[in-house]
N, C-alpha and C positions, 0 to 999 in steps of 0.2 A: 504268539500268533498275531498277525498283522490287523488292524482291524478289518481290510479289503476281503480278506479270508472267511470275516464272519457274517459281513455283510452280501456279500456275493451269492451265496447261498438264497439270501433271503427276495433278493433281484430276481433272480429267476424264477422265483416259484412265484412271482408277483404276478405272471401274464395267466400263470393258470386261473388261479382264484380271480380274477378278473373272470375269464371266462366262466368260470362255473356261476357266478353270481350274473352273469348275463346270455343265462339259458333260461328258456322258457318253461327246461324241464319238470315236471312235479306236478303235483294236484294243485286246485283251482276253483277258488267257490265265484260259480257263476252270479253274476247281479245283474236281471232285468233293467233296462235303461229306460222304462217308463214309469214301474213300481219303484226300482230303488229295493226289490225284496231279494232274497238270494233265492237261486231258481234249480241249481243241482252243482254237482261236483265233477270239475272235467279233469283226465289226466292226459298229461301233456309227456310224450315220450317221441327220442328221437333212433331214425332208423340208419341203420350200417351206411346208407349211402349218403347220408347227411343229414333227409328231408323229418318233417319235424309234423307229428299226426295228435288228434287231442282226441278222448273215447269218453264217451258219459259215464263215471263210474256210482254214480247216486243223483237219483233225484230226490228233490229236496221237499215235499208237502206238494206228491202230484196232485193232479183235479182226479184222477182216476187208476185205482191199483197196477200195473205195470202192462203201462201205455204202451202202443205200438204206433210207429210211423206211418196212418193209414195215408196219410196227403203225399208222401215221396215219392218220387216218379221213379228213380231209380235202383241200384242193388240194394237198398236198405226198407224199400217197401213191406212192408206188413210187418218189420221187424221192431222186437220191444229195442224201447227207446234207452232203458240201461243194459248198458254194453257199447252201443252205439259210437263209431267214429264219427265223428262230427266236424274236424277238423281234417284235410288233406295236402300234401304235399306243398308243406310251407318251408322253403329256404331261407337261409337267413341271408340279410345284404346292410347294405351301410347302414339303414335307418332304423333294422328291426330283421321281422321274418315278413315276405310275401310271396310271390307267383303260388297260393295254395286258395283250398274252398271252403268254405264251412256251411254248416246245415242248420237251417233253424228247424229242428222237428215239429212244432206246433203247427212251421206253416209250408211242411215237404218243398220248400227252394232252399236250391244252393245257390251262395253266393261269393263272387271273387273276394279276399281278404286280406286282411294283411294284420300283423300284428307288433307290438312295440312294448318292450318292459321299460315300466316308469317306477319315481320314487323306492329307485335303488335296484329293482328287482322284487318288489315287493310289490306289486299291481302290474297288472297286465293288461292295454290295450286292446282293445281285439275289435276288427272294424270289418263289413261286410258292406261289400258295391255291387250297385248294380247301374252301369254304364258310370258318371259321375256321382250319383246319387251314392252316400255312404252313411251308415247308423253306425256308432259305436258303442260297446259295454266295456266298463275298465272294470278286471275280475282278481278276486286278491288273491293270494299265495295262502296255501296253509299247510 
């Protein structure tokens, strides 16, 4: 067998694993970007038509037993805050995922977002604007 025979094989499966190590897919420990404390657990899954949604699946030492979104203006008002999508119609493009929204529930706004996997795929960028104005939390993989 040639060696082009055994290596060939292995070429191609290269772009996948690329890809899969640069999906935002999977759980998520949230990090406060003022404490530095970790604040819940988001899962990050992506849907039939591309677009890429994040849902609270744990929160991490709430202030209060299973909080509800009383500040949200919109369809998630009065709703407990685990379960909660959080994360909306994020595509991916050259630099990351953006055109999507994210929710900070503590304070019911949404805000424009975008987000970017760093050191490997192993941390997640995750940034929220409002007009220029942008906060970011880089959130780890688990």
């Amino acid at each position: 067998m040639r060696p082009i025979q055994l290596v060939l094989p292995l070429l191609l499966a290269l772009p996948a694993v690329a890809f899969a190590q640069a999906s935002p897919v999977g759980r998520w420990k949230t990090i406060d970007d003022e404490t530095n404390k970790a604040k819940s657990i988001v899962e990050i899954t992506q849907a039939a038509n591309g677009s890429y949604s994040g849902r609270i699946v744990e929160l991490i030492d709430p202030s209060q037993p299973n909080p509800v979104c009383d500040k949200c203006k919109d369809d998630r008002k009065g709703k407990p805050i685990t379960g909660m999508e959080i994360i909306r119609g994020m595509k991916a493009d050259r630099s990351g995922f953006s055109g999507g929204t994210i929710l900070k529930p503590d304070e019911g706004k949404v805000y424009k977002s975008k987000m970017e996997l760093v050191e490997g795929g192993a941390k997640l960028k995750v940034s929220g604007c409002v007009a220029f104005i942008c906060k970011s939390q880089v959130w780890e993989r688990i």
